[in-house]
C-alpha positions as a Markdown table, in Angstrom:
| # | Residue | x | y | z |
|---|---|---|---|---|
| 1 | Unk | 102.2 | 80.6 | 87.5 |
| 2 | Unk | 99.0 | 79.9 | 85.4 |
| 3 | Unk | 97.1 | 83.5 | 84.6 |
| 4 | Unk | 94.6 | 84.6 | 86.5 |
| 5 | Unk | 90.9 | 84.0 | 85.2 |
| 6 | Unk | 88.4 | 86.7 | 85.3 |
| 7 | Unk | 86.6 | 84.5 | 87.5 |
| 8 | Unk | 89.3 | 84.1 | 90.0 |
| 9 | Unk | 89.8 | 87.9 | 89.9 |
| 10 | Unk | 86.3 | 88.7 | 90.9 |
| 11 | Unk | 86.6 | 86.5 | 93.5 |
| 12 | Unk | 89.5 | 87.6 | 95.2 |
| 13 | Unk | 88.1 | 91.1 | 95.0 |
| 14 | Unk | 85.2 | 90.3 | 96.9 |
| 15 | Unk | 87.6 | 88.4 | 99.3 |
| 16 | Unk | 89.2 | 91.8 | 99.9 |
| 17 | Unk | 85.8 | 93.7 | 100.1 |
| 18 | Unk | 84.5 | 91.2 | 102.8 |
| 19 | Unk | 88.0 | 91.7 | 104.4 |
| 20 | Unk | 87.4 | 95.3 | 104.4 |
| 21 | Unk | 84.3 | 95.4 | 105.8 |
| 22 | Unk | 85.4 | 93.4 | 108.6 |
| 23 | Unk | 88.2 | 95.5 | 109.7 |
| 24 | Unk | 85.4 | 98.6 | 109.6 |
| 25 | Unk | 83.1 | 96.7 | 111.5 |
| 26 | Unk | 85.8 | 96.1 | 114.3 |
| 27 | Unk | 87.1 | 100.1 | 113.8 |
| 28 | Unk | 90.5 | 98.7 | 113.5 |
| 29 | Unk | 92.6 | 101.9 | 111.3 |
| 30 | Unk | 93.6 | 100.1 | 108.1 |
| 31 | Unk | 95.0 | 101.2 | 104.4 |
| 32 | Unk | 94.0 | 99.4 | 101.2 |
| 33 | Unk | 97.6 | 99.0 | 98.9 |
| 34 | Unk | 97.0 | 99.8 | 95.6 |
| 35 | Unk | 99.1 | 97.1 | 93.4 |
| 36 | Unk | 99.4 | 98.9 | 90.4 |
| 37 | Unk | 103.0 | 98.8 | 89.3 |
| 38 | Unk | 103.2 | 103.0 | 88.8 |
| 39 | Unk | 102.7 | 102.9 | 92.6 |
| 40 | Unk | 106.2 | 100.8 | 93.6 |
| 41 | Unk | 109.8 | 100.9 | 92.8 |
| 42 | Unk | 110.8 | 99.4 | 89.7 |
| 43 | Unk | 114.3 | 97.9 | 90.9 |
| 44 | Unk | 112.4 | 95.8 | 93.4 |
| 45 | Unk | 109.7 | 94.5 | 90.9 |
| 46 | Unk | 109.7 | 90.6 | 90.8 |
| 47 | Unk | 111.7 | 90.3 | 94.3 |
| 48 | Unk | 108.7 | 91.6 | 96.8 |
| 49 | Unk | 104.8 | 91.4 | 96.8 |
| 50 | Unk | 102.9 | 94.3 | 98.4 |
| 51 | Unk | 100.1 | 92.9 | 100.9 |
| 52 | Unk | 96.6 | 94.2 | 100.6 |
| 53 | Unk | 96.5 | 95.5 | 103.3 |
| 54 | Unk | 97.8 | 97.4 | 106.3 |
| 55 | Unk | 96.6 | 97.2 | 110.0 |
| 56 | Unk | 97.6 | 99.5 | 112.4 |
| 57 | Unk | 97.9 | 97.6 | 116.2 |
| 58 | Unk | 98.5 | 99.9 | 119.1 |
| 59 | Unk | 101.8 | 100.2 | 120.4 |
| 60 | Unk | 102.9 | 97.8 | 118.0 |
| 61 | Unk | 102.9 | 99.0 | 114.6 |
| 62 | Unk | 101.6 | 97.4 | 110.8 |
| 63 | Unk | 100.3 | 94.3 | 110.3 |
| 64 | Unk | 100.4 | 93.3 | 106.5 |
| 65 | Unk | 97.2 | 91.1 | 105.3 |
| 66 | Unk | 97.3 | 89.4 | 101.7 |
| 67 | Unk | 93.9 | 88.6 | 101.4 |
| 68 | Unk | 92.8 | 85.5 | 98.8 |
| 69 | Unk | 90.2 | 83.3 | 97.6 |
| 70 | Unk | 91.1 | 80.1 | 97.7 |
| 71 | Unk | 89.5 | 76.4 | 97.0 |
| 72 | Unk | 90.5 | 74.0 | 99.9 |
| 73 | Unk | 91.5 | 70.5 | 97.8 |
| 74 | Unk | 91.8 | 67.5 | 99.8 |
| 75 | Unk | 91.5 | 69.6 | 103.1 |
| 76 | Unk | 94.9 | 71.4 | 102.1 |
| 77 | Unk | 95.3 | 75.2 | 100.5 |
| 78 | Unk | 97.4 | 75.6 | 97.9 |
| 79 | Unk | 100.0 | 78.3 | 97.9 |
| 80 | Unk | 101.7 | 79.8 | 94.8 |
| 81 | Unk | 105.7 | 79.3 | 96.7 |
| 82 | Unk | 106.8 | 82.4 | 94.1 |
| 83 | Unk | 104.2 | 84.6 | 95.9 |
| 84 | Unk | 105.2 | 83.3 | 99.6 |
| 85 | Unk | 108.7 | 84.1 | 98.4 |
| 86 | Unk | 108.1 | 87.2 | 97.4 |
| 87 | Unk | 105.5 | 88.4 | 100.5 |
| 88 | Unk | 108.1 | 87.0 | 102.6 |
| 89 | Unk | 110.9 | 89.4 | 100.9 |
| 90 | Unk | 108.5 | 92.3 | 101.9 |
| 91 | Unk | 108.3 | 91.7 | 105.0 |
| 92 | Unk | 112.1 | 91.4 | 105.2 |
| 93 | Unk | 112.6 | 94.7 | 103.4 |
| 94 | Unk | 110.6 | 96.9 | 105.7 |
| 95 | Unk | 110.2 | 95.3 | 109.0 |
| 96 | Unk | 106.4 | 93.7 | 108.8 |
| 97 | Unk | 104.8 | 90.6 | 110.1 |
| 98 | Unk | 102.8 | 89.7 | 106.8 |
| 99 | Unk | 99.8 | 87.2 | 107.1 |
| 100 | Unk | 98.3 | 85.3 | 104.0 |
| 101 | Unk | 93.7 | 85.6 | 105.0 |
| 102 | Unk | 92.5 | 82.9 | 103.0 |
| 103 | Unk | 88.5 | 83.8 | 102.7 |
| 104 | Unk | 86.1 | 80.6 | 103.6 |
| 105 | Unk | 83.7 | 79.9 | 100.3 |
| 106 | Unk | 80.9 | 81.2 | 102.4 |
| 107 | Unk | 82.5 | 84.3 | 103.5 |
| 108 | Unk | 81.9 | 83.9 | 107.0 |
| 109 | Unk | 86.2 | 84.0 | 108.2 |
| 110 | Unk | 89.1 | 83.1 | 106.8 |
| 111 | Unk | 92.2 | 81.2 | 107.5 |
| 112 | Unk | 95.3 | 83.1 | 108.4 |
| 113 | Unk | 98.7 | 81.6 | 107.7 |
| 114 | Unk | 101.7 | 83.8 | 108.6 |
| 115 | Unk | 103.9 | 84.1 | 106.0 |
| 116 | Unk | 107.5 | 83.4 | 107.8 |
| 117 | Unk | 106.1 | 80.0 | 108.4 |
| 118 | Unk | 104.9 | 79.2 | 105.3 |
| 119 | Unk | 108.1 | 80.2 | 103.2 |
| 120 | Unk | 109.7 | 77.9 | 105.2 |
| 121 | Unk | 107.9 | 74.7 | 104.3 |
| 122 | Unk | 108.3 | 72.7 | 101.7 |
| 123 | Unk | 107.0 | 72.6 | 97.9 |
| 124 | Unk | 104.7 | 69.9 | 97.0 |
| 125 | Unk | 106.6 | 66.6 | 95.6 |
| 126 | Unk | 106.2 | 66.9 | 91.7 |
| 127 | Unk | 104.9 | 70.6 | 92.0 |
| 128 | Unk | 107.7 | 72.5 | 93.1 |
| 129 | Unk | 105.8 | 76.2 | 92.8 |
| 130 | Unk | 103.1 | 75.0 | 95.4 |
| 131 | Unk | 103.3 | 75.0 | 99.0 |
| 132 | Unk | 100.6 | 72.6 | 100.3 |
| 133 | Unk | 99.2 | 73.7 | 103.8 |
| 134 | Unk | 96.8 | 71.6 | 105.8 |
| 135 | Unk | 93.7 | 73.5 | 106.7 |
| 136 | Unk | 94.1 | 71.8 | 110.5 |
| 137 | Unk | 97.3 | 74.1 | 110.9 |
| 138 | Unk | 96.0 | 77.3 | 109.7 |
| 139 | Unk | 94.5 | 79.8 | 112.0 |
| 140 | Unk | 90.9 | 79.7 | 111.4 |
| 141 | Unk | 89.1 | 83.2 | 112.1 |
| 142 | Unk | 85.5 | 84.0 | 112.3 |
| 143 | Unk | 84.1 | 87.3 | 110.8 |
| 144 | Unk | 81.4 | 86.7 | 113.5 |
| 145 | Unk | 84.4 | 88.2 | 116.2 |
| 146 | Unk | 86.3 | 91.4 | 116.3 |
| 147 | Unk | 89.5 | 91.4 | 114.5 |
| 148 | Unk | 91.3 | 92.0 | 117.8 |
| 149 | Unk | 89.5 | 88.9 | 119.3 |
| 150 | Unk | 91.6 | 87.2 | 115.8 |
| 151 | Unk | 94.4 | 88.7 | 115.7 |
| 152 | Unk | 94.8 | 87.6 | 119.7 |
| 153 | Unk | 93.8 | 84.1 | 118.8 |
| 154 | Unk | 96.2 | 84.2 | 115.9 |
| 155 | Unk | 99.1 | 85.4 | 118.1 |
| 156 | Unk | 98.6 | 82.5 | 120.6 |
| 157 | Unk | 99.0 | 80.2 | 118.3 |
């Protein structure tokens, strides 16, 4: 995996604030994860990714929300297939549904992609550590709607 630019970190920081204040907007109980590695056990470093978030549903339980900032090329998103691996293992490891919120470049949604699903599909030909997704098959939410309103669309699909 290239590093991370300082750029692409500022970015996907205010992917996660919009994120934020979307779940307070809809008064859905969330919890931010903090990522540092003091915070996690060491035998399970580089075998499971922590989401960002948390989201508590009624009756249901967590819901786990990796939020990012990604550039749509060709009308595809790009996953890193070490990171789906590795979000995937959490969600094995302690029972939660874990979805990927790719922010639009204007902020106003993003597309949800549930993680299962996409550590089952296949690497791009000549670029085995990237999963290609067509935006057409991601669930495309609006930050214009509750998150209930979403995460029911999101369900149906």
């Amino acid at each position: 995996m290239a590093p991370i630019t300082p750029e692409d970190i500022a970015r996907g920081q205010a992917a996660e604030v919009r994120f934020q204040a979307w779940l307070e907007a809809s008064r859905f109980p969330y919890f931010y994860i903090d990522q540092t590695m003091a915070t996690f056990a060491r035998h399970l470093r580089g075998d499971v990714k922590r989401p960002d978030y948390f989201v508590g549903i009624r009756g249901i339980g967590l819901l786990g929300f990796d939020v990012k900032a990604k550039t749509i090329y060709r009308g595809q998103i790009f996953f890193d297939a070490e990171e789906v691996r590795r979000l995937a293992n959490f969600g094995q490891l302690f029972n939660v549904s874990i979805y990927l919120a790719c922010q639009k470049p204007r902020g106003d949604g993003a597309w949800w992609a549930w993680v299962p699903d996409l550590a089952l599909r296949p690497t791009a030909a000549g670029r085995p550590g990237v999963v290609p997704v067509p935006v057409r098959e991601l669930q495309l939410v609006s930050f214009r709607e509750p998150f209930d309103t979403a995460l029911g669309e999101a369900l149906r699909r």
